[in-house]
Each structure stands twice: as structure tokens, then as C-alpha cells.
VEXROMAR-697125 format. One line per 4 residues: number of its first residue (from 1); their letters; for each residue z, x, y of C-alpha. Coordinates in pm, 1 decimal, decimal comma. Layout:
N
NUM> A> Z X Y | ... $
END
This chain:
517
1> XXXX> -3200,4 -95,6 1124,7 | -3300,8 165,8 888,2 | -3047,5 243,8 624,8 | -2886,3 587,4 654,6 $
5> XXXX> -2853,9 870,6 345,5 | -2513,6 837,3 268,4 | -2504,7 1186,3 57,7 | -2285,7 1373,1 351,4 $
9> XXXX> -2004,8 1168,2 293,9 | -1679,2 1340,6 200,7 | -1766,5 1213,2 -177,4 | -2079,6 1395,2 -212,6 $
13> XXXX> -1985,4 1661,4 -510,4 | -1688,9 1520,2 -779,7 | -1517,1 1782,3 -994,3 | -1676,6 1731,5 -1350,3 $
17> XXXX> -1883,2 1516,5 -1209,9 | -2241,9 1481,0 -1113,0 | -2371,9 1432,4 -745,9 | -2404,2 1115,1 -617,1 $
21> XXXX> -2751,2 999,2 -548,5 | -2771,5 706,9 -391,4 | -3153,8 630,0 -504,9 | -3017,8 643,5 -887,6 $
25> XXXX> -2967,3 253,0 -1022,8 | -2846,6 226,9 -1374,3 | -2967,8 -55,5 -1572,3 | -2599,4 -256,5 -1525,6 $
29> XXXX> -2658,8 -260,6 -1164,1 | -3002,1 -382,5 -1168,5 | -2901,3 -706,8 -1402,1 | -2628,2 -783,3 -1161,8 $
33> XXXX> -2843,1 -774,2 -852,7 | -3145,3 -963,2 -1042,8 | -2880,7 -1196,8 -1137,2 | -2698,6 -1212,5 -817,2 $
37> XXXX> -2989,4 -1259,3 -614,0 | -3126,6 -1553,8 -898,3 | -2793,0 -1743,7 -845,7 | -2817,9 -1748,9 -479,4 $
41> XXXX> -3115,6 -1862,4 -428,8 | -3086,1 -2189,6 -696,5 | -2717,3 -2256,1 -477,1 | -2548,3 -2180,1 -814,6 $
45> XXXX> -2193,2 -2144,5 -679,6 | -2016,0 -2123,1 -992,5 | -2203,6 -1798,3 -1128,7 | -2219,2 -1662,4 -785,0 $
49> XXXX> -1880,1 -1711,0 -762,4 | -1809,7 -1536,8 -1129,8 | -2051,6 -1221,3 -1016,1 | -1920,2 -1208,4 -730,2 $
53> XXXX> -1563,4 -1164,1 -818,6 | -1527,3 -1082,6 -1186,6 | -1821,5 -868,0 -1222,2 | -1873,1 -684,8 -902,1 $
57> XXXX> -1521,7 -575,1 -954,2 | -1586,3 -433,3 -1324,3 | -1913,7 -233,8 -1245,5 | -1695,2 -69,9 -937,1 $
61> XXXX> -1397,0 -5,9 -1176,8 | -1607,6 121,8 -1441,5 | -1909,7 324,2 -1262,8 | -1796,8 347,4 -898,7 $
65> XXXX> -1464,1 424,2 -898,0 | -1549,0 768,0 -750,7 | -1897,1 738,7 -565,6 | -2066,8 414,2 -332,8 $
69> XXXX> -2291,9 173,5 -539,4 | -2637,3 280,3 -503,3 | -2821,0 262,2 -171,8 | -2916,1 -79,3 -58,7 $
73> XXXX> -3338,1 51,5 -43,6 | -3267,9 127,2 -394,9 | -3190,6 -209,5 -512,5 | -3438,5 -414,8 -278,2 $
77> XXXX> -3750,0 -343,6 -512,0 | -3549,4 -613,4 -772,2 | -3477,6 -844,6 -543,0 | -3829,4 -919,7 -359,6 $
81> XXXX> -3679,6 -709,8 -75,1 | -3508,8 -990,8 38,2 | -3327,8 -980,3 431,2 | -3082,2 -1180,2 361,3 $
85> XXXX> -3005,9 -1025,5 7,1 | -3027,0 -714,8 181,0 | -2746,2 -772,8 470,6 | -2469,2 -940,6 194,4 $
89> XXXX> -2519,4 -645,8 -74,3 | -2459,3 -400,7 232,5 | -2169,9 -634,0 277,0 | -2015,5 -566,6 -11,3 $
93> XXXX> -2169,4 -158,4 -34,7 | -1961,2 -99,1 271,1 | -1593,5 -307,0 115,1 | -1644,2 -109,8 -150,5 $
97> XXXX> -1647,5 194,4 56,3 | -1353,1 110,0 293,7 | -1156,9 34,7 -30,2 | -1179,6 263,6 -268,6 $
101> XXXX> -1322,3 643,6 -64,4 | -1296,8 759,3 294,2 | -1617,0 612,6 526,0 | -1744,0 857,0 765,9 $
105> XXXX> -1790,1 721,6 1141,6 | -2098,2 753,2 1113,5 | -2097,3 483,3 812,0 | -1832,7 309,7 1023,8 $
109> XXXX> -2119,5 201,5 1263,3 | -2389,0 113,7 1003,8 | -2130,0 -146,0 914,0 | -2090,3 -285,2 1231,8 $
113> XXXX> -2461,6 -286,5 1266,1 | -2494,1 -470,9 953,4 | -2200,2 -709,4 1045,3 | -2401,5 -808,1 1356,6 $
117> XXXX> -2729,0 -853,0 1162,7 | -2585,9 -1080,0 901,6 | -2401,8 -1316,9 1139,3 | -2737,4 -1320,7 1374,8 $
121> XXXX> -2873,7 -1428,2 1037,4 | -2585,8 -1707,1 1018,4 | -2595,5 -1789,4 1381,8 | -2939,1 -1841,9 1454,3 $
125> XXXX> -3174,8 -1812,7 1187,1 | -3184,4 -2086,5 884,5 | -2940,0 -2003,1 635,3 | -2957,9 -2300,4 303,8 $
129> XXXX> -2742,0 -2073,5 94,2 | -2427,0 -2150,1 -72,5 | -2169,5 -1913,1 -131,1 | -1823,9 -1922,8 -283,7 $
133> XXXX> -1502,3 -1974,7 -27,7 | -1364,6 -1646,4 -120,3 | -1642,2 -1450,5 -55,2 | -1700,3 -1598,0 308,6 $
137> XXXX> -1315,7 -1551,3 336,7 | -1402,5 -1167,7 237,7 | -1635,5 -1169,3 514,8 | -1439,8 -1255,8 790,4 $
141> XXXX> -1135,5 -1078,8 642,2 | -1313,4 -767,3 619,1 | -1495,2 -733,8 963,0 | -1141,8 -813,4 1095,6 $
145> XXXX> -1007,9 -522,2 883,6 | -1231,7 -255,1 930,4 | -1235,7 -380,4 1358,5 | -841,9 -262,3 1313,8 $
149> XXXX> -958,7 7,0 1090,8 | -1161,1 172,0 1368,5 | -951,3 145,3 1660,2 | -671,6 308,3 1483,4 $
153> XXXX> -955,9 590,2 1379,3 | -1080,9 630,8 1755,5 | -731,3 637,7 1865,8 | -624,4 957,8 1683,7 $
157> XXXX> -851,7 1191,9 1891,2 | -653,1 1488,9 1833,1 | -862,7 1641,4 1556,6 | -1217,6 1469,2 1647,6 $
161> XXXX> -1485,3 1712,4 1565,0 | -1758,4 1742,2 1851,9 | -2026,3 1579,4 1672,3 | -1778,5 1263,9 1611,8 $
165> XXXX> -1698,0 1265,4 1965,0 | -2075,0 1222,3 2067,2 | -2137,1 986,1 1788,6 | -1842,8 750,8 1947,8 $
169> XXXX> -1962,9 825,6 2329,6 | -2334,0 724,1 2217,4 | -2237,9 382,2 2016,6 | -1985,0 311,8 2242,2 $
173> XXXX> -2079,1 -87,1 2175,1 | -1913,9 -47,5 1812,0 | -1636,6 -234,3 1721,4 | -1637,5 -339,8 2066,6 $
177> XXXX> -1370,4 -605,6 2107,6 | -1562,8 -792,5 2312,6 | -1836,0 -786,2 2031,6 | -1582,2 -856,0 1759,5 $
181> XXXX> -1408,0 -1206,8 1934,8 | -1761,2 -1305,4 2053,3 | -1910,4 -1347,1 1734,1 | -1552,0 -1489,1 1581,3 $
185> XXXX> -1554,2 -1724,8 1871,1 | -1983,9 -1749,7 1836,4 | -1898,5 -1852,0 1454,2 | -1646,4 -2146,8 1536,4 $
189> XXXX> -1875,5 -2294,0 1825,4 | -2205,3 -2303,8 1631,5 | -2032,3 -2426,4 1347,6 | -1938,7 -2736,5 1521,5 $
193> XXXX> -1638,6 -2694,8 1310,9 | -1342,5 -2836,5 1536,8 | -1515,2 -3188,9 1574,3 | -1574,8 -3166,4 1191,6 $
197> XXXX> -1192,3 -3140,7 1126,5 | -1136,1 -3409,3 1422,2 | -1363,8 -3666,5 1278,2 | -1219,1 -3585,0 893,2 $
201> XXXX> -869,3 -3665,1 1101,0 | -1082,6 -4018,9 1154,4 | -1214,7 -4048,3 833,8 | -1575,6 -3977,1 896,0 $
205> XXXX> -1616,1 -3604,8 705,7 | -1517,4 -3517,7 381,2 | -1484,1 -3115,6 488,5 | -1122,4 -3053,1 335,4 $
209> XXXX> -1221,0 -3304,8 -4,5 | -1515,7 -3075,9 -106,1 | -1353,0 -2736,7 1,8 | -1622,6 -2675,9 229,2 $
213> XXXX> -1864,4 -2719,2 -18,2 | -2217,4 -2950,4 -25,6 | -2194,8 -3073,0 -346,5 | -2541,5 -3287,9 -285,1 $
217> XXXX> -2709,7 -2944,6 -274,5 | -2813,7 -3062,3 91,8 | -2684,6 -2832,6 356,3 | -2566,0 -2464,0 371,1 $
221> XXXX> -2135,2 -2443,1 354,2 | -2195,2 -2036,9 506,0 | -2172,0 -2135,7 911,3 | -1922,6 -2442,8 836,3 $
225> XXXX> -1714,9 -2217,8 609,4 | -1745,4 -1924,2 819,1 | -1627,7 -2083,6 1131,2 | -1378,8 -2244,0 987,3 $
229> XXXX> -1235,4 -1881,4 858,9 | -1332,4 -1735,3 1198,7 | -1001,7 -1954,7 1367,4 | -809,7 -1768,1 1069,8 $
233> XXXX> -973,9 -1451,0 1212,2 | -918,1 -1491,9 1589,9 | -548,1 -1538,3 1536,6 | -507,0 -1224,5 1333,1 $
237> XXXX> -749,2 -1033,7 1608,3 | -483,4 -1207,3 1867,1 | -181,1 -1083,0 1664,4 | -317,7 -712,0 1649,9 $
241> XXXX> -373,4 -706,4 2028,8 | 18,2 -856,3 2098,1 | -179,7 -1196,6 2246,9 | 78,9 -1464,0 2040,7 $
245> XXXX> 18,5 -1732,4 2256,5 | -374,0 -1747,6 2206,3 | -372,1 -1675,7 1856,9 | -169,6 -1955,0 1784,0 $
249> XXXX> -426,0 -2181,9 2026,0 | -686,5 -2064,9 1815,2 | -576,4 -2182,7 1488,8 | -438,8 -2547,7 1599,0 $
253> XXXX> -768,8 -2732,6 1479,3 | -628,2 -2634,6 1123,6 | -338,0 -2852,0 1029,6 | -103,4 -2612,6 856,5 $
257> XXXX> 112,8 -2830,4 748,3 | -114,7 -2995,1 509,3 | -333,5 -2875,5 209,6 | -673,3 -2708,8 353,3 $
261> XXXX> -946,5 -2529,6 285,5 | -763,9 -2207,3 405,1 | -552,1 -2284,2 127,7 | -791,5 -2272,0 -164,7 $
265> XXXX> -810,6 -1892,8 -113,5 | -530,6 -1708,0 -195,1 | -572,0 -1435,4 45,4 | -670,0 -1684,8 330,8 $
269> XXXX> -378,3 -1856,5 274,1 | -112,8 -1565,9 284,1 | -315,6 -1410,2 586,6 | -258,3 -1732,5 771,0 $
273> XXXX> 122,5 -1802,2 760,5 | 187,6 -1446,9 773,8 | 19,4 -1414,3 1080,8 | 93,3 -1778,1 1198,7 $
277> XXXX> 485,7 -1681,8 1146,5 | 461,7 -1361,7 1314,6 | 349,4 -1505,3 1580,7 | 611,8 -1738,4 1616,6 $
281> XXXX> 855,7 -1506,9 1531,6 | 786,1 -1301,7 1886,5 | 748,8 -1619,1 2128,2 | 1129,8 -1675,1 1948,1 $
285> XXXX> 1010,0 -1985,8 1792,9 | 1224,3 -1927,3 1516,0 | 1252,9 -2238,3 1320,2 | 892,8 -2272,3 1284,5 $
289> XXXX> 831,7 -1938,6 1175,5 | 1141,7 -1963,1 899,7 | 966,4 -2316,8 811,9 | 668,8 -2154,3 732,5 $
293> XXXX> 741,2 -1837,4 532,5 | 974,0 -2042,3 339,2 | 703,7 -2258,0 226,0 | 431,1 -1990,2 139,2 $
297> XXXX> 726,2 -1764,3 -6,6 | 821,4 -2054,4 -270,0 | 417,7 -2061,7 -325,3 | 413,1 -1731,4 -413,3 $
301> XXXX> 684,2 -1695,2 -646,9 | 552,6 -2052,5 -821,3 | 188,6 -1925,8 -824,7 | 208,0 -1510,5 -838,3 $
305> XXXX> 135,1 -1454,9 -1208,9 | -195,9 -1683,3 -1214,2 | -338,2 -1384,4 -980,6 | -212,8 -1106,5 -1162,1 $
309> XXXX> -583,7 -982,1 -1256,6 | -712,2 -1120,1 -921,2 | -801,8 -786,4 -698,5 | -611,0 -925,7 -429,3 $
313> XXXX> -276,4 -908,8 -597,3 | -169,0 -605,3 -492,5 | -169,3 -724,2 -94,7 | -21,8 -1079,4 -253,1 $
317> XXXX> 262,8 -859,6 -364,2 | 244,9 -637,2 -16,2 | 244,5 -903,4 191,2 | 516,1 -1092,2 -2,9 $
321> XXXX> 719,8 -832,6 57,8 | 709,2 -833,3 438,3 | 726,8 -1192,5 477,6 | 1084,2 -1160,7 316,3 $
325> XXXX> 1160,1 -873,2 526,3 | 1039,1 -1120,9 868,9 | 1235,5 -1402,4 713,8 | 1547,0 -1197,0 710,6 $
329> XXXX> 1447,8 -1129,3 1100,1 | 1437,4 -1471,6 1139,0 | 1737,7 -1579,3 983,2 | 1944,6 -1332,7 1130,1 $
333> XXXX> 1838,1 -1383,9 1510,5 | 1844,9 -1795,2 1395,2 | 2052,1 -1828,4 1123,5 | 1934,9 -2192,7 1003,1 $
337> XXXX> 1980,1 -2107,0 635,1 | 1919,2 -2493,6 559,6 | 1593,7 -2498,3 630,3 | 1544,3 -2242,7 319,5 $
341> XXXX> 1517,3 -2358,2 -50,8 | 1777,8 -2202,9 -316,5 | 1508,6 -1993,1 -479,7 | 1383,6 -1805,2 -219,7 $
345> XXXX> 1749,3 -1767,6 -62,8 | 1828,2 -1655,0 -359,7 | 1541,2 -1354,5 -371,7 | 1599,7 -1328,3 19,2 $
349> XXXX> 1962,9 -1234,7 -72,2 | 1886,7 -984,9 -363,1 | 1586,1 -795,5 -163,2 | 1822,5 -831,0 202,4 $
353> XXXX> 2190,2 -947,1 167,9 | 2345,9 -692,9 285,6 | 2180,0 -555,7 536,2 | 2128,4 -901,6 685,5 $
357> XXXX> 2529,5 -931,1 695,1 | 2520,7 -604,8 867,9 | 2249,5 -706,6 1120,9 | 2478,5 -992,2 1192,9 $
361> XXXX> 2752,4 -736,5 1364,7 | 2571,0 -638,8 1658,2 | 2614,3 -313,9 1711,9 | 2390,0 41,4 1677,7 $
365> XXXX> 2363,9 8,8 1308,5 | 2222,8 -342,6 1323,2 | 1990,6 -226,2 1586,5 | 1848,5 43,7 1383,7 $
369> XXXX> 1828,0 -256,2 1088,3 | 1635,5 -462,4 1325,4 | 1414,5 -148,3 1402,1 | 1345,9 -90,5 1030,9 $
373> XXXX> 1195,5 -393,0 944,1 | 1009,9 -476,8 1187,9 | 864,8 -161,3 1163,8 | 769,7 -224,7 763,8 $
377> XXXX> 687,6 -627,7 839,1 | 480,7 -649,7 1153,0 | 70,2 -627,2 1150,6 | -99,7 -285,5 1221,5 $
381> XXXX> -133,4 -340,7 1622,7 | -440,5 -178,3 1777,0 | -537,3 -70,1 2158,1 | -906,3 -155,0 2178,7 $
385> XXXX> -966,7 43,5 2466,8 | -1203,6 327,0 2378,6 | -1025,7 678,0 2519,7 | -1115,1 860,1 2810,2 $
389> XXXX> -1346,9 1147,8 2695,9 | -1272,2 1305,0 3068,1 | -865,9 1373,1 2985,1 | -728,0 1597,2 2731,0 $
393> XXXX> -772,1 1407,8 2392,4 | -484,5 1290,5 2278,1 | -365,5 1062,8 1993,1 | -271,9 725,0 2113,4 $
397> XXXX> -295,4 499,6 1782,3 | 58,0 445,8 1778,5 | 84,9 287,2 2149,6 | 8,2 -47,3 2143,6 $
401> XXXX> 262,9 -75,9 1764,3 | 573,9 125,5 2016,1 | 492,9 -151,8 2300,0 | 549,6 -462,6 2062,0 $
405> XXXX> 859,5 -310,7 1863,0 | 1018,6 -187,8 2233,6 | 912,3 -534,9 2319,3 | 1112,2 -726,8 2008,3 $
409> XXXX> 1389,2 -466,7 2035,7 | 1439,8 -600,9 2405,1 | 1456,4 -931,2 2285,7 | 1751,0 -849,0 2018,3 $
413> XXXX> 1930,6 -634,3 2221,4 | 1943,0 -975,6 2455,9 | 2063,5 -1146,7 2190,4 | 2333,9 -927,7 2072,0 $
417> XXXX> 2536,2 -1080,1 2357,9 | 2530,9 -1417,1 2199,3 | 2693,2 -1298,7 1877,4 | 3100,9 -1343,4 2038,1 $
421> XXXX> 2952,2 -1709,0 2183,2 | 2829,0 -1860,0 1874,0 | 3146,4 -1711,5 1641,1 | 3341,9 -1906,3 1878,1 $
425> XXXX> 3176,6 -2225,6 1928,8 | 3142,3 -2213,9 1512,5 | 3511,2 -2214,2 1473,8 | 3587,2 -2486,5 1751,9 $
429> XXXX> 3515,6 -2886,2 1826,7 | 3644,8 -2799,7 2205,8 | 3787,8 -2560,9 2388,3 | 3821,8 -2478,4 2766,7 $
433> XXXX> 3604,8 -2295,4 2943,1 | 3933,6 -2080,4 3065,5 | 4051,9 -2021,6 2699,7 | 3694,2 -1851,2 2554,3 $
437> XXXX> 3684,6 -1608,7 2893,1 | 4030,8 -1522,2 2781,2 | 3907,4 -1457,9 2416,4 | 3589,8 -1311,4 2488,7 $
441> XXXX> 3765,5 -1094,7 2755,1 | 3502,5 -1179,6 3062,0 | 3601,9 -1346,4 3395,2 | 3466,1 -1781,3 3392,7 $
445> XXXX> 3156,3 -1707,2 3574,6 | 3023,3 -1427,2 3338,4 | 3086,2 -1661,3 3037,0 | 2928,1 -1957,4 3241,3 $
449> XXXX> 2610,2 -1682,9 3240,6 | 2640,9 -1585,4 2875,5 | 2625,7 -1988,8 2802,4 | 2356,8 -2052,4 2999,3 $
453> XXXX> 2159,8 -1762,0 2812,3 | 2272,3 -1871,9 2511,1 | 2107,6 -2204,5 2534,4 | 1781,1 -2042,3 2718,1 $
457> XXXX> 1760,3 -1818,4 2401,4 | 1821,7 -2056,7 2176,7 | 1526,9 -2280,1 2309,8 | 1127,1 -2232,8 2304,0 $
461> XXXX> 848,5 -2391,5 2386,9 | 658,4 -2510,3 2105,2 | 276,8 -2560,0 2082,3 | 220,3 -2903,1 2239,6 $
465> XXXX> 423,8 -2733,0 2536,9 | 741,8 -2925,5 2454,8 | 1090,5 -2752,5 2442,2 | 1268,4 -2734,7 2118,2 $
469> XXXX> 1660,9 -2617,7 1984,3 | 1630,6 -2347,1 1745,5 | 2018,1 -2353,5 1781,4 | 2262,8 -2413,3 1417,0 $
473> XXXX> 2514,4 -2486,8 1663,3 | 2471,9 -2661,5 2018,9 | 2712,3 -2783,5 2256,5 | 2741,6 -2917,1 2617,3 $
477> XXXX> 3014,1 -2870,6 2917,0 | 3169,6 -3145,9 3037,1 | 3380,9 -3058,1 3334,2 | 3582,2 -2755,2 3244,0 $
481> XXXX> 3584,5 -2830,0 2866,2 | 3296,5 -2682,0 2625,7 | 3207,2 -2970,4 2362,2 | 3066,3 -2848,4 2029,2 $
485> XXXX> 2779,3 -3037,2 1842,2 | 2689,8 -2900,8 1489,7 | 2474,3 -3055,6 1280,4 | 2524,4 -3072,4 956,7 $
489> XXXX> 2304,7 -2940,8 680,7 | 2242,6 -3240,3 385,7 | 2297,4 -3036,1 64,5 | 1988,4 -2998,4 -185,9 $
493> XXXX> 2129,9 -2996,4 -534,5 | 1819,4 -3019,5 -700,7 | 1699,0 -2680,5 -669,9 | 1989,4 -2567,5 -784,5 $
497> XXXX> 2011,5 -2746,7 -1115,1 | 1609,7 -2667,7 -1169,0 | 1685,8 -2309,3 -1159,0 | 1945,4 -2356,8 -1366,5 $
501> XXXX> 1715,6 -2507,4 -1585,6 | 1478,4 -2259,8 -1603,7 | 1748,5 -1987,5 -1698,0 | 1941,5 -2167,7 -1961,3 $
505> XXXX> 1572,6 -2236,9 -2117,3 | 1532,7 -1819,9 -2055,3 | 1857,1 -1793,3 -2272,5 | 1734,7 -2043,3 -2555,1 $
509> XXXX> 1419,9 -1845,8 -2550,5 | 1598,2 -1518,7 -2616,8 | 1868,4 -1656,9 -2889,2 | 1513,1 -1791,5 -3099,4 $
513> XXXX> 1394,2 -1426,2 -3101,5 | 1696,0 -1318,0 -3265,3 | 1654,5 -1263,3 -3601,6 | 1985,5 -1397,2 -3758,9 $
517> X> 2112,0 -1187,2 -4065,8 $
END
């Protein structure tokens, strides 16, 4: 595909500043590509690795902050005009684009087009590179992105110009998302990756030991590591299209509940319990998805200020943020506080205490509560359908995000009825069926319905298709009598003491400052 002039973007002419020519490569830029390109091709994963992260990010800060990086025909004179070269320094041309200035539609395509050509590349041509984890998790983590990116773009068709309406009627193939889970799906297949993580299971691979990574200098980590970020990808596409169940399917080859190689990226990492309990948070597996953000929450707030310089930390800090806001969710529709340590209780209370007390009431106020943060928390849902250019144009990008919140709304309102039940069954051992009608002021067949809901909502069907309690407090009828079973939560005292710890070593710390008189 021939690269397009990229001077008509909305970036063209700076105040103060000089036009931006895209054939113009200062002398920084051509070391780091010579470099770049050197590194790659002796497998030097370690330098790559540094370029690639430390000092990609510097030139950008320092020289691009305003304008693209120079055009991609510019640089392939230094770099024997390599394809492959070619297709991963578009790669990272076009993030810089999408995450620092406004990409025209136009551009939009090109970077689907180049998408395509570098997993072709990957998929069927012979690839003996290696490149760091973190930039193959940028990979997939970016086509993802700018895949959302577009359909939320198509789908405000209010103010298209005509030009952009017959640039999206001729490449009507972009972004497809047919095209996008095909080559997601294309990536994990060819990659053989699922039988590699089923014979590590056995003992025979050493995939999750080495991160991914040949260290014999042997074969290429790109398709293996790519695939294996491509089940990361699918559930995330899944989540954005409201398809829980699937997404969930498509990450179970990964074993979350040990270390992994989706671990040893930050970014990957977050991306995949966020997603992974947001998914269980809406099939009303709620144990598992309070489980889970617990665990990456504590991670956080152990490892947050090691990635303070990192360029991800802003969406470490963003997506923080809403995983406390779906834990509150969680905890108020399941209230299974034991399953939480002390410290991040202790944040959960300071960031949500009080409205999670109110969302406990029930009523119009807690609705609204419930309506707020799922509104803040949940992923940037997308229709993929492209619009009908026959109809009035309309804007429709907020469709598919109003189906999913009317959807989880349903579900509380549901559950609002089974705030009098469990109040009552916390405060009794037993008590007649006859009695809690009385007190809940319903006739005995109502409240025999509002049981029997109680214990369908408090159930789901987990992954392996068996049904599991997400109840604090269960009981059973026998005869006309309701018998309570609570179980009881074993008390963790050494979280408490730790953090206790830490502060009274925070208050030493501050008395040795103090310069005595």
C-alpha cells in the first residue's frame, strides 16, 4: 500500500510553529531508527526493549509533542527499506497519532491497512524476530483500541462531512468486526498457543518460565506472544460488544489464578482482570469478580509507584479507579466483605463508604448510585454495525453503552426486592414462614416467590457450567419453618497489624525529621 501525505491533517500549521513536513528527519530520529532497526535484526531484546520504551517516548515528548514523527518513506532509506521495519515503525507512527493529535479517517484506514499487512507478515510469512512482551502487548492493545475508537467515530454521523461519508461507504471493509476477531482468532490458532499452555500444564513447555521469550536465540516469541495476547484481546472485543459469556470462553486457556505471562506487563495485566471482572460482574457472578479485583487492587497499591515514569501510569491510575468503583458494585449487590483484604477495604471505604451504605437502602437514590458508577466503571461499548447511509444520519454511538446499563439497571432493580429478605434472615436462626409475611407485610405465597428469587439471584453458573452460592447468608425451608445458615467469616488479623506497622514506622519517620531544639 502506498503511504499517504499526511500534511492535511488537522495539525498541519502550529501557532509559532513551523509546518510539519513529514519528509524532514532530524538527526535524533535517524540514530534511533538505525539503532532500532540494528537491534532487531541481532534479536537484541534488551536494547529493543530500552528504545522501544524509554526512548521512543523521549523523542515524542521532546520533538513530537505537537506534529506525527516523520513519514515512514522518509525513514526507509536508513533502514535498507526494510518490509518488516517498515509495517512496526508505521505501528508505532500511527499510536503516536491516536495518542497524542486527532487522526483523520482517512489515516484511520491506513492503520487498519497497515494492521492487516503486519499480521499477514506474522501469520504467514517467516517472522525470526524477537521483540519485547510489552511491545507485542501494545500491538494487540492498540488495534483493539483504535477498532473501539472507530466505531464510536462512525457512529456519530450527525456532523460527517460528504467526503467522510464516501470515504466510509468506499472502505466499508475497515475496522470490520469480522476482520478485527478473525485475525485475533487467526493469531491464537496459528500460534498453536492453547496446546502450548496445555502441555506446560504437563510439563513439556517452558512458555510461562521464559515469559514468552527464546532465550536459545532459536525461534521467533512474535506469533507465540501475539496469540497468546490475542485471548486477552478477544475478551475485551467480547466485553465491548455486551458478549460476557464468550469473552470469558476465550480467555480460559490462561490460568488467572496463577502468575503468567499476561502478568509481566503491567497494562496486560490490569486490562485482563478488569475486563475478566466485568464480565463476571454482568452474568452476576459476583464472588469471582470481587475475588479478582481484590487481588489486582492490592497489586496495584503494592506495585503503583515502581511505574510512576512508565507511560502507562496514567490508565494504571484510570483504571484503578474504576475497578474500585465495580468493586463497590459488587459488594453492594453481594456483600461478601470477607473475601476483601483490610487495605483495600480500607481505600474501598475512603473512595465509596458512604455511598455504598446508601446503595444498600434500595430506593431511587440508590438507583441513581447504581446508575453513576456503572456509568464511570464499565468499558466504552461499541455497535459494530456500519449505519445505514439510506436513513437520515443520525448519531447512534451511545446505543449499544444505554442497552448494557438499562440491562444492569434491570438486574438491580430485581434485586432491590431482596433487600427486606436478607435483613431478616441476618437477624434470625429460624423463624416461620407465617411470621416474616407478617413482617415483610406480603401474603405466604408472595414471600414463598421472593425466597425462591432470592436464592435464584443469589446463584450463577460458573465457567465449568457448575452452579455456585454467591449468597453471605443462605438458608433452607423445612416444612413451614425458614432455617438460617451463615457462614462465618475467619478473621485476618495480620493485615491489620502490617498496616499498622507501616504507619507507626510513617510516624517514627516523621518524629526523626524533627529537628529538636
Amino acid at each position: 500500500m502506498a503511504a499517504a501525505s499526511y500534511e492535511d491533517g488537522p495539525y498541519q500549521q502550529q501557532p509559532d510553529a513551523s509546518p510539519y513536513d513529514p519528509n524532514f528527519v532530524p538527526d535524533s530520529v535517524k540514530s534511533f531508527v538505525v539503532h532500532l532497526y540494528r537491534h532487531i535484526r541481532e534479536k537484541n531484546v534488551y536494547e529493543i526493549h530500552q528504545m522501544y520504551e524509554t526512548s521512543f517516548q523521549t523523542l515524542s515528548e521532546r520533538m513530537f509533542k505537537e506534529t506525527p514523527w516523520p513519514s515512514v518513506d522518509a525513514v526507509a532509506a536508513y533502514v535498507d527499506n526494510d518490509h518488516v521495519f517498515r509495517l512496526l515503525y508505521r505501528e508505532m507512527w500511527f499510536r503516536h497519532l491516536y495518542a497524542g493529535l486527532s487522526p483523520t479517517l482517512r489515516q484511520r484506514i491506513d492503520s487498519w491497512d497497515n494492521y492487516c499487512s503486519l499480521f499477514q507478515v506474522v501469520l504467514h510469512g517467516v517472522v525470526n524476530m524477537q521483540l519485547p512482551n510489552q511491545w507485542l502487548w501494545d500491538m494487540v492493545d492498540e488495534f483493539v483500541y483504535q477498532f473501539q475508537a472507530f466505531c464510536q467515530y462512525r457512529a456519530k454521523m450527525k456532523n460527517k462531512t460528504a467526503e467522510e461519508i464516501a470515504l466510509l461507504k468506499q472502505y466499508d471493509q475497515a475496522w470490520n468486526v469480522y476482520g478485527v476477531l478473525n485475525f485475533l482468532q487467526a493469531l491464537v490458532e496459528k500460534s498453536t498457543i492453547i496446546q502450548i499452555l496445555e502441555r506446560e500444564k504437563e510439563g513439556l513447555e517452558e512458555f510461562t518460565a521464559t515469559d514468552g521469550y527464546d532465550y536459545s536465540g532459536g525461534s521467533s516469541n512474535v506469533l507465540k506472544v501475539l496469540g497468546y495476547f490475542s485471548m486477552i484481546g478477544l475478551l475485551r472485543v467480547h466485553c465491548l460488544l455486551g458478549d460476557y459469556h464468550t469473552g470469558l470462553k476465550c480467555l480460559r486457556p490462561i490460568d488467572i489464578t496463577q502468575q503468567g505471562v499476561y502478568t509481566s506487563v503491567i497494562g496486560s495485566h490490569i486490562t485482563t482482570i478488569y475486563h475478566y471482572g466485568f464480565a463476571n460482574l454482568m452474568l452476576r457472578r459476583y464472588v469471582e469478580a470481587i475475588h479478582e479485583f481484590n487481588k489486582i487492587l492490592l497489586y496495584i497499591y503494592k506495585t503503583k509507584q515502581y511505574h510512576q515514569k512508565s507511560p502507562q501510569y496514567e490508565q494504571i491510575l484510570k483504571k484503578n479507579e474504576q475497578m474500585y468503583a465495580l468493586l463497590a458494585i459488587s459488594l453492594s449487590l453481594c456483600p461478601q466483605v470477607k473475601l476483601v483484604e483490610e487495605t483495600v477495604n480500607f481505600q474501598l471505604r475512603e473512595k465509596y463508604g458512604e455511598k455504598m451504605t446508601r446503595m444498600q437502602r434500595y430506593d431511587d437514590e440508590a438507583f441513581a448510585l447504581y446508575d453513576e458508577l456503572f456509568s464511570y466503571a464499565c468499558p466504552k461499548f461499541i455497535t459494530p454495525s456500519a449505519p445505514s447511509f439510506e436513513e437520515p444520519l443520525v448519531n447512534y454511538n451511545q446505543d449499544a453503552y444505554r442497552l448494557q446499563l438499562k440491562l444492569f439497571l434491570y438486574e438491580v432493580k430485581q434485586q432491590q426486592l431482596l433487600a427486606g429478605v436478607r435483613t431478616f434472615l441476618k437477624v434470625y436462626s429460624t423463624i416461620s414462614l407465617g411470621k416474616l409475611a407478617n413482617y415483610m407485610e406480603v401474603d405466604e405465597s408472595t414471600l414463598r416467590t421472593i425466597l425462591m428469587t432470592y436464592k435464584h439471584k443469589t446463584h450463577a453458573v460458573d465457567s465449568d457450567g457448575k452452579i455456585t452460592s454467591n449468597a453471605d447468608v443462605d438458608f433452607y425451608i423445612d416444612e413451614d419453618m425458614i432455617r438460617v445458615v451463615e457462614s462465618k467469616p475467619a478473621k485476618k488479623y495480620g493485615d491489620y497489624f502490617l498496616r499498622q506497622i507501616v504507619k507507626l514506622e510513617g510516624i517514627m519517620t516523621d518524629i526523626d525529621r524533627i529537628k529538636l531544639e
